[in-house]
N, C-alpha and C positions, 0 to 999 in steps of 0.2 A: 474569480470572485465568487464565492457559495450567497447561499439566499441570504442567510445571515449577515452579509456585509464584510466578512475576511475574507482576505484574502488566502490563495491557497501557493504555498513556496513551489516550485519547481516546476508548475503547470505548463504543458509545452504550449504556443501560440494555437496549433490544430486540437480545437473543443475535441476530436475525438478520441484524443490519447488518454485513455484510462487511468486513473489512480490503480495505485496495488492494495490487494487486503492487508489490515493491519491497527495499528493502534495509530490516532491522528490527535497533535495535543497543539491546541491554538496556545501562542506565547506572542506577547506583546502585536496583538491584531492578525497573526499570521499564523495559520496552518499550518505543522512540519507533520509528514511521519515521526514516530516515536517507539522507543522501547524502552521498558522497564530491565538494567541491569544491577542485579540483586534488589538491594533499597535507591537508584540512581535512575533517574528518567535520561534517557539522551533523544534528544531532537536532531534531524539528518537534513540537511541542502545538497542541492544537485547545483544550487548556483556557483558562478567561479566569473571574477575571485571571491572568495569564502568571506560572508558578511563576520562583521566584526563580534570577536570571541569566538568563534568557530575554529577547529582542529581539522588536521587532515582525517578524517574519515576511517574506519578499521574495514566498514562495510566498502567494496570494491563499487558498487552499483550508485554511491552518493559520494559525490565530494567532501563533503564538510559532516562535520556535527558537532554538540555544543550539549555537557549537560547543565541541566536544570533547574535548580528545585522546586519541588509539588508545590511551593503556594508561590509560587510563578506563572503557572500553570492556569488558562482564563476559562480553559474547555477540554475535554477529553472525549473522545469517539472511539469505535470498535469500528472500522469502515470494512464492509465485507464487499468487493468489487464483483459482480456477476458479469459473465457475455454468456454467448453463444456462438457458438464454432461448427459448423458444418452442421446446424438445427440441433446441438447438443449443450447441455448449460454446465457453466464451469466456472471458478473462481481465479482468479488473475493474482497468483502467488509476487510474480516479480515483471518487471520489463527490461532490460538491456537492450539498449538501439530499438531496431524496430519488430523485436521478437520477446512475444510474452510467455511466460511460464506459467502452468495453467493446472491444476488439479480440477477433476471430472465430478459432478454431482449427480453424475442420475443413475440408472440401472442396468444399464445393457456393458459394463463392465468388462466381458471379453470379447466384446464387436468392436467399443472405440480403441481396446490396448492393441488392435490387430491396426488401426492409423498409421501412417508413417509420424515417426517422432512423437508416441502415444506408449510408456509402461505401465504397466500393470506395477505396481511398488510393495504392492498388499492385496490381501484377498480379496478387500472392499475400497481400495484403492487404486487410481489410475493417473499421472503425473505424464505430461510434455508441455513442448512449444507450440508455437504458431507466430504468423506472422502477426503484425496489430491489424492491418490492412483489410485479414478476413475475419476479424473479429467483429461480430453485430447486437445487438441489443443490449447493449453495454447501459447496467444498473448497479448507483451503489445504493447497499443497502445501510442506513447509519445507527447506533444504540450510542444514546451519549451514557459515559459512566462517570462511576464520583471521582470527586475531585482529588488527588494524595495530599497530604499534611495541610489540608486548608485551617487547622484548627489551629495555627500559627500565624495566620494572617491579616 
């Protein structure tokens, strides 16, 4: 449950499993991850079995999804998920089981790509895993944005 009173779809029972960065769009009192494809919002569950209206999923990482439309839509967020991994801060792309996918935010660039399970992807970029387990000071950071087709509602 967030401050606000929704709840949040797929939250595992352990408070310390991280959300993933990404777009979050509350629909009928509940939190889903979200994507915009082309003009189509789609909303994703991890729940099973797959609440009602929901499809088998295209994404391999969420059971279900369900699109939308924008004046369905109660809230919209940019959720950007921070940790810190071995005193180094990084942004939590994805989670699968109990290994997060991780892009690096700070400066030392060719010390963390030298990691195990740590590429360098670009010249100002650095992409791996880790487990969730060593993952520490786990902060989201939230920007709520406007709302799509509310002018229909």
């Amino acid at each position: 449950m967030t401050t606000d009173g929704t709840s949040i779809e797929g939250d595992a029972p352990d408070a310390r499993r991280p959300r993933i960065s990404g777009l979050y769009a509350t629909w009928r009192g509940t939190e889903y991850y979200a994507r915009f494809v082309r003009d189509n919002l789609y909303i994703y569950t991890r729940e099973t079995p797959l609440p009602a209206g929901f499809k088998t999923s295209v994404l391999s990482f969420f059971a279900g999804q369900l699109r939308v439309p924008g004046n369905e839509i109660d809230k919209l967020i940019r959720l950007e998920s921070i940790c810190k991994y071995r005193a180094e801060s990084f942004e939590i792309t994805n989670i699968v089981g109990d290994i997060a996918y991780l892009n690096y935010r700070g400066e030392s660039l060719v010390r963390v790509a030298l990691w195990p399970n740590m590429e360098q992807t670009d010249k100002y970029e650095v992409q791996g895993e880790a487990p969730l387990a060593e993952l520490t000071d786990l902060e989201e950071v939230k920007t709520e944005l406007p709302l799509p087709d509310q002018d229909s509602r």
